[in-house]
N, CA, C and O atoms as CSV, one atom per row, in Angstrom:
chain,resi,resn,atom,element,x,y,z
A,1,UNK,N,N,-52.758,-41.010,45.295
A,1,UNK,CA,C,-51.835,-40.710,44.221
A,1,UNK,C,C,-52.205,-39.396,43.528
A,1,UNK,O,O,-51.273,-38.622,43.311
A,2,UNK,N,N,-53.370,-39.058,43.173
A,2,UNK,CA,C,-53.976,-37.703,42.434
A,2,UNK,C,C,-53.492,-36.738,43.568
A,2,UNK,O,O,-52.614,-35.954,43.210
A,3,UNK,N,N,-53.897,-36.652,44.853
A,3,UNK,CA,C,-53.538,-35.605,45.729
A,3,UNK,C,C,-52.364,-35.275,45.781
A,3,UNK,O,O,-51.986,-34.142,46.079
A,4,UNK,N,N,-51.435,-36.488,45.419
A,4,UNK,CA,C,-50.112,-36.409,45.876
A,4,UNK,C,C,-49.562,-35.764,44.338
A,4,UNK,O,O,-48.714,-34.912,44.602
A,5,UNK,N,N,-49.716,-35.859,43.136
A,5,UNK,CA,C,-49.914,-35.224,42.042
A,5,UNK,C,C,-50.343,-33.669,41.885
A,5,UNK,O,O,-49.868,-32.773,41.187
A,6,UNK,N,N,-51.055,-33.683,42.489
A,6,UNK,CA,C,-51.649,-32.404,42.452
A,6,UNK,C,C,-51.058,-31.068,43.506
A,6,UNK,O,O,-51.356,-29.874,43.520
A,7,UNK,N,N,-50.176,-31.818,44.281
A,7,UNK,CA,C,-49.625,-31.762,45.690
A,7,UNK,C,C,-48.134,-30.659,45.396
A,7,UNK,O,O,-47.581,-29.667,45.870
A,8,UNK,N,N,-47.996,-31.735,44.191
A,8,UNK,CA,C,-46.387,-31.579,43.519
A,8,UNK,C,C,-46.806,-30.148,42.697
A,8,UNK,O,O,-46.156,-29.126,42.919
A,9,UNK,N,N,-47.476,-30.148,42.126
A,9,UNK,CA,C,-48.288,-29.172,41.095
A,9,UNK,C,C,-48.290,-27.915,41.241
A,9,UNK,O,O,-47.830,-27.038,40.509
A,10,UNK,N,N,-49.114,-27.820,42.744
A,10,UNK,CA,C,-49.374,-26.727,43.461
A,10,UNK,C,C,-48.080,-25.711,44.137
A,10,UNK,O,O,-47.951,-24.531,44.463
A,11,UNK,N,N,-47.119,-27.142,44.116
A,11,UNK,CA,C,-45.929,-26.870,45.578
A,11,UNK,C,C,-45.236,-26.319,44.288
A,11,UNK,O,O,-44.590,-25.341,44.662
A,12,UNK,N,N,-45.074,-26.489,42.980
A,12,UNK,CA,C,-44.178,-25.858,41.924
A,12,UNK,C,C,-45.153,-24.509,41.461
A,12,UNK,O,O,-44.512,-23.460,41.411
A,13,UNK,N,N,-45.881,-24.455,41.290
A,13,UNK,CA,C,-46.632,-23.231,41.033
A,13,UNK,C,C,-46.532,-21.986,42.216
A,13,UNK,O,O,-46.157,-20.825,42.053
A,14,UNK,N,N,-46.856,-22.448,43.066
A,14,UNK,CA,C,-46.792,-21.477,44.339
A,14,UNK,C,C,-46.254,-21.926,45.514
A,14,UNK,O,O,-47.110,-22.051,46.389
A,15,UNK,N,N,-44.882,-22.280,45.927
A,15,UNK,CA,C,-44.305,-22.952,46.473
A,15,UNK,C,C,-44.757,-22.235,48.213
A,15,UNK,O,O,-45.078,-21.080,48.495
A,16,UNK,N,N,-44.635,-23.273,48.982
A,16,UNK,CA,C,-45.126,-22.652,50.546
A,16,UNK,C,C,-44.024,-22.028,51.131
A,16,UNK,O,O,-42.891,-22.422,50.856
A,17,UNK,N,N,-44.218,-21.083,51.921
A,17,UNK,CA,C,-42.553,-20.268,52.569
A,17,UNK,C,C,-42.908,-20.368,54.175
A,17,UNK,O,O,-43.726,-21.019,54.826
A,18,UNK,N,N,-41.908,-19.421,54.486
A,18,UNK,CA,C,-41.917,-19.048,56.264
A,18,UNK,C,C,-41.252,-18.331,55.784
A,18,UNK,O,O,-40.963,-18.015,54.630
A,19,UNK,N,N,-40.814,-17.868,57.374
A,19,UNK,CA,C,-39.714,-16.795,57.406
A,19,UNK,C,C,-38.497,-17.375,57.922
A,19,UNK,O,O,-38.443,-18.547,58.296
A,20,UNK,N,N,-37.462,-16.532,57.951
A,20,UNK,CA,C,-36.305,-16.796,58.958
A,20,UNK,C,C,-35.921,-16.854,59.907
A,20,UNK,O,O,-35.667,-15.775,60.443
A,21,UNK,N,N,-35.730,-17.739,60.447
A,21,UNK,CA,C,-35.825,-17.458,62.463
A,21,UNK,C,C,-35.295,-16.353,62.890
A,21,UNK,O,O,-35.777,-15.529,63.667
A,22,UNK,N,N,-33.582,-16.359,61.993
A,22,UNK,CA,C,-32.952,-15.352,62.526
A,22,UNK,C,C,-33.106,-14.019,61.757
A,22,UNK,O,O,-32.771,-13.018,62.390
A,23,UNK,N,N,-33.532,-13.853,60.569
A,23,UNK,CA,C,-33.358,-12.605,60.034
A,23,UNK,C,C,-34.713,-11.869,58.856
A,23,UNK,O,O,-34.597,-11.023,57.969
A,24,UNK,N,N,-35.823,-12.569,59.305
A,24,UNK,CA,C,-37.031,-12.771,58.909
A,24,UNK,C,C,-37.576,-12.379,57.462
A,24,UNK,O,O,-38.657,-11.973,57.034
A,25,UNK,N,N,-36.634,-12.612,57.039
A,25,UNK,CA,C,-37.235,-13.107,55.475
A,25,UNK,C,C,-37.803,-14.184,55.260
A,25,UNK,O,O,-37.811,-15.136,56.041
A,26,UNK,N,N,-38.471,-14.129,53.893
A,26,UNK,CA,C,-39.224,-15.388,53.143
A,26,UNK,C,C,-38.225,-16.205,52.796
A,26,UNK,O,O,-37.122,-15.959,52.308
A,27,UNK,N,N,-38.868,-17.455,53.182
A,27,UNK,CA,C,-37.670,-18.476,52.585
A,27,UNK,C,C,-38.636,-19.845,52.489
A,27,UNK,O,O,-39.452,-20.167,53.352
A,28,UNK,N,N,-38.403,-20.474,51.427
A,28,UNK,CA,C,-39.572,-21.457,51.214
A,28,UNK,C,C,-39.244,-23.302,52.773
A,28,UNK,O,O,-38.311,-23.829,53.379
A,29,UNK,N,N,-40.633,-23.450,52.628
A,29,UNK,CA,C,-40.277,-24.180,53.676
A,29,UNK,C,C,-39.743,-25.343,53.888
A,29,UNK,O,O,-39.943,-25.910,54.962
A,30,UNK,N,N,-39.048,-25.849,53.010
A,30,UNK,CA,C,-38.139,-26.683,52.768
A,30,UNK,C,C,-36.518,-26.596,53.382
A,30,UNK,O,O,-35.668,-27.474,53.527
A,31,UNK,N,N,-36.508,-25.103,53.673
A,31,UNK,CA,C,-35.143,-24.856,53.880
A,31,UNK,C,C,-34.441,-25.133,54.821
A,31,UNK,O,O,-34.913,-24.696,55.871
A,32,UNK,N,N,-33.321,-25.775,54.960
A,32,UNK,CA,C,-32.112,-26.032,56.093
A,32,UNK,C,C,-31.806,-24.870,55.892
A,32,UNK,O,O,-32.885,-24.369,56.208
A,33,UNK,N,N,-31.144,-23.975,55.594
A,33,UNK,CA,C,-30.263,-22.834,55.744
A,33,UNK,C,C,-30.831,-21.529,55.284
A,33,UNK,O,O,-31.180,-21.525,54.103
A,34,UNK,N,N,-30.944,-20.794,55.730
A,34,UNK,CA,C,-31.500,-19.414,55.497
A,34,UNK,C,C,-30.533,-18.758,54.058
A,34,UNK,O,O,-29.307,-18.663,54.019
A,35,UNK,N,N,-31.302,-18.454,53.199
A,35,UNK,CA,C,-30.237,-18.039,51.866
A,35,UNK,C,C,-29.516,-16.701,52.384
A,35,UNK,O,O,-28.302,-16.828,52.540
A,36,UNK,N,N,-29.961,-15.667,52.625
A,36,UNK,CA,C,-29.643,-14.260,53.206
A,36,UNK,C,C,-28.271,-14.283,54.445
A,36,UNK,O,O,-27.196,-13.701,54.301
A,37,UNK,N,N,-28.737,-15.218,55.778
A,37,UNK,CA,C,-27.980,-15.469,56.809
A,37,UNK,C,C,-27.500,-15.913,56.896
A,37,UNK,O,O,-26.419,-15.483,57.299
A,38,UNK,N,N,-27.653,-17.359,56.641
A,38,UNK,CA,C,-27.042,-18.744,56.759
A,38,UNK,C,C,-27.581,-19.189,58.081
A,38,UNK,O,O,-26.909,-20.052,58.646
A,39,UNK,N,N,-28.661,-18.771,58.683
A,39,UNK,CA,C,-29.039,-19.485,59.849
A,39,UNK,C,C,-29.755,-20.604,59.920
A,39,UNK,O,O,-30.765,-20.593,59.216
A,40,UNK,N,N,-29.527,-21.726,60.646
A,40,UNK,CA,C,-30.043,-23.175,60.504
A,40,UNK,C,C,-31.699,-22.781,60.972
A,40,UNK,O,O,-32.140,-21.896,61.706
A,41,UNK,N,N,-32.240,-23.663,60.336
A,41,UNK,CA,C,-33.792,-23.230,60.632
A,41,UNK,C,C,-33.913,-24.453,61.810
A,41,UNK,O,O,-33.205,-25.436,61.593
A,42,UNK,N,N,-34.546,-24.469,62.739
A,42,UNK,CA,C,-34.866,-25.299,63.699
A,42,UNK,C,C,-36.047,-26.336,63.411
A,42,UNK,O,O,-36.295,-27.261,64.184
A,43,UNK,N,N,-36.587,-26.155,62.507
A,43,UNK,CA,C,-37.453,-27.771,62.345
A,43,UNK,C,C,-36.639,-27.717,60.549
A,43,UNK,O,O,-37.154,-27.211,59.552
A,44,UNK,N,N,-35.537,-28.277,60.617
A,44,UNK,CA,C,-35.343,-28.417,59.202
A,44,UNK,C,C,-35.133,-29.655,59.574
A,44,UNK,O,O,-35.395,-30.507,58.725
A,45,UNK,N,N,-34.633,-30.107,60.856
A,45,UNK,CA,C,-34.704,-31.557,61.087
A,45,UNK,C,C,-33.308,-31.838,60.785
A,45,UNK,O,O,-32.618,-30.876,60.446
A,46,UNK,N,N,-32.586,-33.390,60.873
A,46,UNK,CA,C,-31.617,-33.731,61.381
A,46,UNK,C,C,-30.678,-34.022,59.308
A,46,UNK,O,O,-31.141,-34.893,58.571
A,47,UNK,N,N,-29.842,-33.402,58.988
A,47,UNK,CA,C,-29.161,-33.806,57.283
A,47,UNK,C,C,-28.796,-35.193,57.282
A,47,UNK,O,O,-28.108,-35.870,58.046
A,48,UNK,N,N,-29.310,-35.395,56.432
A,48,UNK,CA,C,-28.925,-36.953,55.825
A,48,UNK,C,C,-28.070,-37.437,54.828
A,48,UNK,O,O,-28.026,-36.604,53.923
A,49,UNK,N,N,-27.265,-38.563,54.555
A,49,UNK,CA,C,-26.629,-38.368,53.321
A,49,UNK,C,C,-27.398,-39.845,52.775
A,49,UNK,O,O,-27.678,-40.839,53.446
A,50,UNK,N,N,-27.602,-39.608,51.435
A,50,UNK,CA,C,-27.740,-41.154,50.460
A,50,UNK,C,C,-26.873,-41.351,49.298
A,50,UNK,O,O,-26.784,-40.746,48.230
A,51,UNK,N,N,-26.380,-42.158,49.693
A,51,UNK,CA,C,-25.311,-42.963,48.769
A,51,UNK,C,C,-25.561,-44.131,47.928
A,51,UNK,O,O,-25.666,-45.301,48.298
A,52,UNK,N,N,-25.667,-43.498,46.358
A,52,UNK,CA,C,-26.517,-44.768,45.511
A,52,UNK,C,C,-25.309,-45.424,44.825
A,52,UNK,O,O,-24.275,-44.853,44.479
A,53,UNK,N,N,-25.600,-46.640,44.696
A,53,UNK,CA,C,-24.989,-47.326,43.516
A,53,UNK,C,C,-22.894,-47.855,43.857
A,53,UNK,O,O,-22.047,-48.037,42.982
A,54,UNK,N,N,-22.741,-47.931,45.103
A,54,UNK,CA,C,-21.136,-47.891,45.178
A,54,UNK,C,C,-21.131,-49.533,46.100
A,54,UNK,O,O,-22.100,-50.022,46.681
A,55,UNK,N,N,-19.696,-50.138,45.988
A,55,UNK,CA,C,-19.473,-51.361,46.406
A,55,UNK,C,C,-19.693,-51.580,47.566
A,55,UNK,O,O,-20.719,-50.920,47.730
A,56,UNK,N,N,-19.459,-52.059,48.550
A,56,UNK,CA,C,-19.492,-52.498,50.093
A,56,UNK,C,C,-18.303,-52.065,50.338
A,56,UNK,O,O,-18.319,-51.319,51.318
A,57,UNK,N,N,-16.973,-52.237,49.756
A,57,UNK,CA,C,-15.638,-51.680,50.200
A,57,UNK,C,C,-15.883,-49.689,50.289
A,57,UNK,O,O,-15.582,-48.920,51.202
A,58,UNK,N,N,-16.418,-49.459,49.176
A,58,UNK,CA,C,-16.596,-48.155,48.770
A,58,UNK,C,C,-17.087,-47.042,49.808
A,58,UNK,O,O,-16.727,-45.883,50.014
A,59,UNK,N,N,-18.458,-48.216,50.611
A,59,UNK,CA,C,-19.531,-47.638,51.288
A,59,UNK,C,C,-18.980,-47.685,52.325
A,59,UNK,O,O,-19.471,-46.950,53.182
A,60,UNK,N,N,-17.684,-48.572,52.768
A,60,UNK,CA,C,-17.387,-48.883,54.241
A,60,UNK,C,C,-16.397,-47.183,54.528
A,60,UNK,O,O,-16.459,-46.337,55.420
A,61,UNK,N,N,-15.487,-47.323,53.165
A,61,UNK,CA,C,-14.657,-46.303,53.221
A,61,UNK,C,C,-15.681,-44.730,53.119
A,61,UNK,O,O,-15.702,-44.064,54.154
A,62,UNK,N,N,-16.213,-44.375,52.312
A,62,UNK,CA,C,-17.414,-43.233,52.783
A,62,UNK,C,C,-17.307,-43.213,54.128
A,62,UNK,O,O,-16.731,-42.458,54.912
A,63,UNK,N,N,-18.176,-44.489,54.288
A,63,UNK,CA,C,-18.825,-43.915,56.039
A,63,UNK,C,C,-17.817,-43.519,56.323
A,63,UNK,O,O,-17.750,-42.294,56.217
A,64,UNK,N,N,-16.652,-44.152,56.763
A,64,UNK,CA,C,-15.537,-43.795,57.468
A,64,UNK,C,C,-14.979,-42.437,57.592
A,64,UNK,O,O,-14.451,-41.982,58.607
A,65,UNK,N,N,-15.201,-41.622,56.081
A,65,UNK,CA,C,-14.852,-40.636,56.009
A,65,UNK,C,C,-16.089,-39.406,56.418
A,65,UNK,O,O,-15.947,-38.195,56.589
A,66,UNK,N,N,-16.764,-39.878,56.456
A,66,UNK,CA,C,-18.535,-39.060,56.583
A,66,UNK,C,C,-18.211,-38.508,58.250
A,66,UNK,O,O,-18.267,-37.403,58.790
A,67,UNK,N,N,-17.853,-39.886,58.719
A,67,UNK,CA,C,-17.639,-40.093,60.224
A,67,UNK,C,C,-16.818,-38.857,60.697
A,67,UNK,O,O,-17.247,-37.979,61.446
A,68,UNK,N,N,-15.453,-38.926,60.095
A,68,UNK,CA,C,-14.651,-38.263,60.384
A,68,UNK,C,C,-14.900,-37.087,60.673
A,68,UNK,O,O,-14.815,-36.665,61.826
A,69,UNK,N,N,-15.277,-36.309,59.574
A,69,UNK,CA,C,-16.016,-34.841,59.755
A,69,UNK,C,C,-17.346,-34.532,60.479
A,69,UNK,O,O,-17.881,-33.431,60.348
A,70,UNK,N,N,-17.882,-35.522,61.253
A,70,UNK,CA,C,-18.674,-35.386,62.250
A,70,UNK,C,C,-20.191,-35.695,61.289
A,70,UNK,O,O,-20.507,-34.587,60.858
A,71,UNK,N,N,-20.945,-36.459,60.932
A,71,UNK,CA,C,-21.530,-37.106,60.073
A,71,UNK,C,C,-21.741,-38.177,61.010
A,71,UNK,O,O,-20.738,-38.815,61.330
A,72,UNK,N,N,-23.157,-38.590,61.655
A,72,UNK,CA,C,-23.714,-39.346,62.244
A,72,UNK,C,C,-23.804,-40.714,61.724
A,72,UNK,O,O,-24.451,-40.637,60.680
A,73,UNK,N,N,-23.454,-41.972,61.958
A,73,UNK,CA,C,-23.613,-42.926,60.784
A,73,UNK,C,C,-25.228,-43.616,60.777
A,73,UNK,O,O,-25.517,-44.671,60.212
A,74,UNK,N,N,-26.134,-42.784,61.510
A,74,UNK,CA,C,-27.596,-43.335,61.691
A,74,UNK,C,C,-28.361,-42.165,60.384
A,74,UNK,O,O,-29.444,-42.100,59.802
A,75,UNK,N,N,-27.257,-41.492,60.389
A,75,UNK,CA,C,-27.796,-40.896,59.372
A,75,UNK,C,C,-27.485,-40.891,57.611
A,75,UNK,O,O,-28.186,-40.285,56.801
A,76,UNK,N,N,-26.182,-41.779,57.249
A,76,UNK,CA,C,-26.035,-42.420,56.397
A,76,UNK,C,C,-26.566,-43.753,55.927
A,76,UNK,O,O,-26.366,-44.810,56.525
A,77,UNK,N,N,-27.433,-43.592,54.528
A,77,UNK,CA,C,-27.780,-44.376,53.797
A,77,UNK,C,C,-27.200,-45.099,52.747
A,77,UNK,O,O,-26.275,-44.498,52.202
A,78,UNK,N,N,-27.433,-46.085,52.347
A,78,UNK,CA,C,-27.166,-46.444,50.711
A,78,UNK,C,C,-27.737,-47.535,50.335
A,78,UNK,O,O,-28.032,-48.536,50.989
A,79,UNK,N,N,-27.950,-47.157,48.662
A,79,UNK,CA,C,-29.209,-47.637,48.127
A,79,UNK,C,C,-28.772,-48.384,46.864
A,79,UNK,O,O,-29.611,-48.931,46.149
């Protein structure tokens, strides 16, 4: 818990970067999308959506629509 505290601390004080695959600027390493390019970074890993707090009718209709626009449903949550 302290490391993981201290973790947070560090990562707001001096946040860690890379560069851009495609256009090699700094960009912190958290990033899906390159701010400058818009190029997808290749380990940004697969987008997720989480959906808090809505009914079972609500959540059925979401997915449905998540779906539509090409939105994986292994990758929709709700909490």
């Amino acid at each position: 818990m302290v490391r993981t505290v201290r973790k947070r601390i560090a990562d707001r004080i001096a946040p860690s970067s890379t560069t851009c695959s495609a256009c090699g600027i700094e960009i912190p390493d958290d990033s899906i999308f390159c701010p400058r390019c818009g190029a997808r970074e290749p380990d940004a890993g697969e987008p997720g959506v989480v959906i808090r707090g809505v009914s079972e009718e609500t959540s059925e209709a979401l997915t449905d629509a998540l779906q539509e626009v090409g939105v994986d449903e292994d990758l929709i949550q709700y909490e």
